[in-house]
Structures are given as C-alpha cells and as structure tokens.
VMD Tcl script that draws the C-alpha trace (Angstrom):
set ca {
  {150.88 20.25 -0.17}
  {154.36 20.19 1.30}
  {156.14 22.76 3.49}
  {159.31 22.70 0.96}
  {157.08 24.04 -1.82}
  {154.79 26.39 -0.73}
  {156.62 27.74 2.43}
  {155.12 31.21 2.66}
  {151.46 30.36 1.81}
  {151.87 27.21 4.72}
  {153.48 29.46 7.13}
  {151.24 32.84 6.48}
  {147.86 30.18 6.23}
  {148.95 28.92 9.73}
  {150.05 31.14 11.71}
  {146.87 33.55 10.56}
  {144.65 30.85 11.80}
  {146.31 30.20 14.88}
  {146.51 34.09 16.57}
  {143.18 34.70 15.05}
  {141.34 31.50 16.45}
  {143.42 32.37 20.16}
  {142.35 35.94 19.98}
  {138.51 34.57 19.33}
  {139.09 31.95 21.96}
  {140.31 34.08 25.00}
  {137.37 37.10 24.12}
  {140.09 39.97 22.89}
  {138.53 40.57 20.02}
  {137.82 44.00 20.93}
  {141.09 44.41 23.06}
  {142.80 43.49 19.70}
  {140.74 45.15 17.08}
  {141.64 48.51 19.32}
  {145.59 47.81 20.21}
  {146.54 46.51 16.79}
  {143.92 46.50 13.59}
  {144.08 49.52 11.51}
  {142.14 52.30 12.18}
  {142.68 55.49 9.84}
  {142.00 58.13 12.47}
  {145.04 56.84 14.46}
  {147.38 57.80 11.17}
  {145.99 61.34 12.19}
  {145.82 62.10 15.90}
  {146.64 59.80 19.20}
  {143.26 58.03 19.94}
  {144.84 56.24 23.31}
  {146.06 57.13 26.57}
  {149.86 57.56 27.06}
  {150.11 54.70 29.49}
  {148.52 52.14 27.01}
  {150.51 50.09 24.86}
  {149.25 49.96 21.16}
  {151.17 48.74 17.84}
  {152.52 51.87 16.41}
  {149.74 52.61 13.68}
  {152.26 52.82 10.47}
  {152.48 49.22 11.59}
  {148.63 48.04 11.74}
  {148.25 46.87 8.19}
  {150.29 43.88 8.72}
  {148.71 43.13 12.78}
  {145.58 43.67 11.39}
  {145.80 40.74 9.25}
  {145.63 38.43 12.21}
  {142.85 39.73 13.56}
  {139.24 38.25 12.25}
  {136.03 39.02 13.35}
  {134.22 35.03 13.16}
  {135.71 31.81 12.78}
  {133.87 31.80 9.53}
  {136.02 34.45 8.63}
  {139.13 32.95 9.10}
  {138.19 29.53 7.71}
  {137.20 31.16 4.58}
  {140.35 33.74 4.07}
  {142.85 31.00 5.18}
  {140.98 28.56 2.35}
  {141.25 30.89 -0.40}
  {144.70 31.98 0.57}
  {145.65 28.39 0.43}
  {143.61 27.66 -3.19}
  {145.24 30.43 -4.67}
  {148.26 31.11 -2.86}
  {149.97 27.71 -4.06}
  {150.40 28.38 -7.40}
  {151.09 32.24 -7.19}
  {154.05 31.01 -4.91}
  {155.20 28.57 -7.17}
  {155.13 31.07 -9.98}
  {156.58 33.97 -8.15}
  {158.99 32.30 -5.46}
  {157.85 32.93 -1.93}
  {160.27 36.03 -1.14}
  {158.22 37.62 -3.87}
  {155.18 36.09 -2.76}
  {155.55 37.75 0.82}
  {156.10 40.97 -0.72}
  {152.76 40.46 -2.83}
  {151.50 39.82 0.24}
  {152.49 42.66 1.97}
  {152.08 45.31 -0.80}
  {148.45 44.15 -0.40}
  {147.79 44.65 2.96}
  {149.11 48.29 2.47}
  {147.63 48.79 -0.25}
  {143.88 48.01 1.40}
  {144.71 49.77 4.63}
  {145.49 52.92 1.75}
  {142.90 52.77 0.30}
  {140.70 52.55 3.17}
  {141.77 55.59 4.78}
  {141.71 57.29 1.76}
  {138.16 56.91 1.47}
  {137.67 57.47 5.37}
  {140.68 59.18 6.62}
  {139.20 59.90 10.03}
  {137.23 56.62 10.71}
  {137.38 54.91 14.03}
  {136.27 51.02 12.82}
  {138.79 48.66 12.98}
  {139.69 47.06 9.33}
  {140.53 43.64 10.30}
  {141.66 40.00 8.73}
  {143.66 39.30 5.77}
  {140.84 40.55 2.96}
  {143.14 43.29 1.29}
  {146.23 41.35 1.47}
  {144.56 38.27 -0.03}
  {142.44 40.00 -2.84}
  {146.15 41.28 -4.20}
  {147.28 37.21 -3.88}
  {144.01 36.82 -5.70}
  {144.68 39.46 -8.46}
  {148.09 37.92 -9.32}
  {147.02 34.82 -9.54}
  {144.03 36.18 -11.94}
  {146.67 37.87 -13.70}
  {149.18 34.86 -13.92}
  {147.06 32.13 -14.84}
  {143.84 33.89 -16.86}
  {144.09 33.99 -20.39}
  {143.33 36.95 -22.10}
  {140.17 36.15 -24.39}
  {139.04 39.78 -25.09}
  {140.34 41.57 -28.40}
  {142.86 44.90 -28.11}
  {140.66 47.96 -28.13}
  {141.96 50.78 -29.57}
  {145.67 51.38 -28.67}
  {145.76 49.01 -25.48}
  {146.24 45.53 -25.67}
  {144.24 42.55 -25.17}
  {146.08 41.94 -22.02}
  {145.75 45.62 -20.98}
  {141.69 44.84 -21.45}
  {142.46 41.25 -19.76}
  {143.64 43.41 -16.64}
  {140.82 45.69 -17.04}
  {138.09 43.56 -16.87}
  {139.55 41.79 -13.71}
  {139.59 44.62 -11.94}
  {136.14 45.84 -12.68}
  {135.38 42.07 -12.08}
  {136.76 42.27 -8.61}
  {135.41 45.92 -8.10}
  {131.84 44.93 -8.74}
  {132.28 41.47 -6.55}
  {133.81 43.65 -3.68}
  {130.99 46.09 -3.84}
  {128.16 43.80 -3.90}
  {129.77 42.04 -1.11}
  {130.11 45.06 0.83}
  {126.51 46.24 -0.09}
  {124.55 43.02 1.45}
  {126.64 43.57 4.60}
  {124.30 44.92 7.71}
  {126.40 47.49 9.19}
  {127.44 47.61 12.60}
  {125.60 49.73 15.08}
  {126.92 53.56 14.84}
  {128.48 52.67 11.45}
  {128.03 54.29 8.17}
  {127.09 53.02 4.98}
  {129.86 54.88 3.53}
  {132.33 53.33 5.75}
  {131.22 49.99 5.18}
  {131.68 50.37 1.67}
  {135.49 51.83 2.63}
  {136.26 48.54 5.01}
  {134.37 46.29 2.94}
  {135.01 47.53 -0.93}
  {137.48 50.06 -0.80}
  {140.16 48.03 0.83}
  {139.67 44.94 -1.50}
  {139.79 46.79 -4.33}
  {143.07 48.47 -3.10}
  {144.58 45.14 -2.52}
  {143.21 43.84 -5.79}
  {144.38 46.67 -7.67}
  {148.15 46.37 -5.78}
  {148.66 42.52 -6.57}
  {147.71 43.25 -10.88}
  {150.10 46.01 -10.62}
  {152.45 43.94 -9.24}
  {152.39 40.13 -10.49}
  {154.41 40.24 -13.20}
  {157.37 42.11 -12.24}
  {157.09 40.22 -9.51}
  {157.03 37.01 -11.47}
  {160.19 38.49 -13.90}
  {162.10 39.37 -10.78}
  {162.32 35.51 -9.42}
  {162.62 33.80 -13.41}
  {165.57 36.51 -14.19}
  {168.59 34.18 -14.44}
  {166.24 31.33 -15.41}
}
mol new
graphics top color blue
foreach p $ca { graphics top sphere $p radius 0.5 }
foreach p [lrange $ca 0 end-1] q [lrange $ca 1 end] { graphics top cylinder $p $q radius 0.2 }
display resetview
C-alpha cells in the first residue's frame, strides 16, 4: 500500500489514529467529546459559557471524526477504512474520495439530529463518514444479482437491498449496545443506527457520480 496511490485513505487512516490515540492517551476524552464532537442541541441553543472556546458546531461533523471512545474503536474504523477505502480511492480519485468522505460525516451528524434534535451525547469517531466509504464501495464493486422488479432496475433493487442490508446491520449493532448511564434507548439507536444509516445512505447516493466525475475525459 503506497502513499502515491491511495493518498487520502493513508493520510485520513493516519492522522485519525494519531489525534484519537493522543486524545485517549492524555485523558481528554471528555474535554474533547464536549469542545468538538457533535452534539445536536448545540445546532439549537449555546450549551457553553462565553469564555470557553469550542469548535463552532456547523463544524463538529468533521472534529468529531477524530474523536473515539476505545482504542478498539479506532483500530477497528481505521481497519475498515483502510480495507475498503483503497479501492473506492482508486476508483473514484482521492479529491472525490475526500468529498465521499465528507458528505458522509454530514450526512450521519444529519441524520442524527434529525432523529434527536435536542440531544446532549456526543456522536463521536469516523462511523458515519466510513459507512458512506462503505456504501460506495458496495455500490462500485457488488454485482447486481437480483432481477428488475416492476419498473426499477436490477441495479435500483441492487441499491435497495444494500441499504436495507446496512440498515438492519446498523440497527442490530446499535440494539446489543448497553447504553450509557442517563441515556435513552432512543438515542442510542440515533448515535448508533441513525447516523450510519445516514452515512450509508449519502455514499450510494453519491458513488457513481462521483466515480463519472474523475473517469470524464478518460
């Protein structure tokens, strides 16, 4: 895997694991999660004192995705990221690959303060940005074996059945979490379903324009 080829997934896989394994290292987890990880109530009302510095909350989906909870977190996001981010890169180009990435991480923090517009957890790591990584590269490299139904096509179905593929993963996952003392059910579900659906749902929609955009004078 060489730095020439895959230059955003290298760059985004390190530099992830780096602030988030410092953060973990000198105890600001919680100082972090606070100042910079996206929290939907802060898109509604100032949660902090005047005199304390926070990352402007417009901002927080991208901070947020240096921000983990465990080191088991971040050793499993970073591994997928680099599994499947190498050959969405390659098919996309890594400008477009970066955008992909980004569209995702908005696209989770969307969706979970659409579900929980007023919460107060933190949504941290990389999980929304790298389920739409995950969806393009689903999209890019699956082959369609169901049949057309009806008037939509057997790729329309293809894209269907990932995303209630990735819907029912994401809520099982979030379902067999514990939930954190003073936390909902329902906003575990938002953090921990919601969101990766969101980002999911973002990197099908995207993938192949995307993928035309960087093949266009090919």
């Amino acid at each position: 895997m060489r730095f020439r080829d895959f230059p955003a997934t290298i760059t985004i896989s390190a530099v992830t694991a780096l602030v988030s394994a410092l953060i973990l290292i000198a105890n600001q987890l919680p100082t972090a999660a606070v100042l910079a990880g996206f929290i939907p109530a802060r898109l509604q009302q100032e949660l902090l004192a005047p005199d304390i510095w926070a990352v402007p909350a417009w901002l927080t989906p991208l901070t947020t995705l240096f921000i983990h909870a465990s080191a088991l977190q971040i050793f499993f996001n970073v591994l997928m990221l680099v599994i499947t981010g190498q050959r969405t890169e390659q098919a996309i180009g890594w400008p477009q690959f970066v955008l992909l990435y980004v569209i995702g991480a908005f696209a989770a923090s969307a969706a979970y303060a659409l579900i929980a517009p007023m919460a107060m957890w933190p949504m941290l790591g990389m999980s929304g940005a790298l389920s739409a990584v995950i969806g393009a590269y689903s999209l890019l490299y699956g082959q369609p074996r169901n049949p057309p139904i009806g008037p939509f096509s057997a790729r329309t179905v293809h894209v269907f059945w990932l995303a209630a593929a990735w819907a029912a993963i994401s809520l099982v996952t979030a379902l067999l979490q514990t939930p954190p003392e003073g936390v909902s059910r329902t906003m575990v579900l938002a953090w921990g379903a919601a969101a990766p659906i969101g980002g999911f749902l973002a990197g099908l929609g995207v993938a192949r324009p995307l993928f035309m955009w960087h093949w266009r004078k090919a």
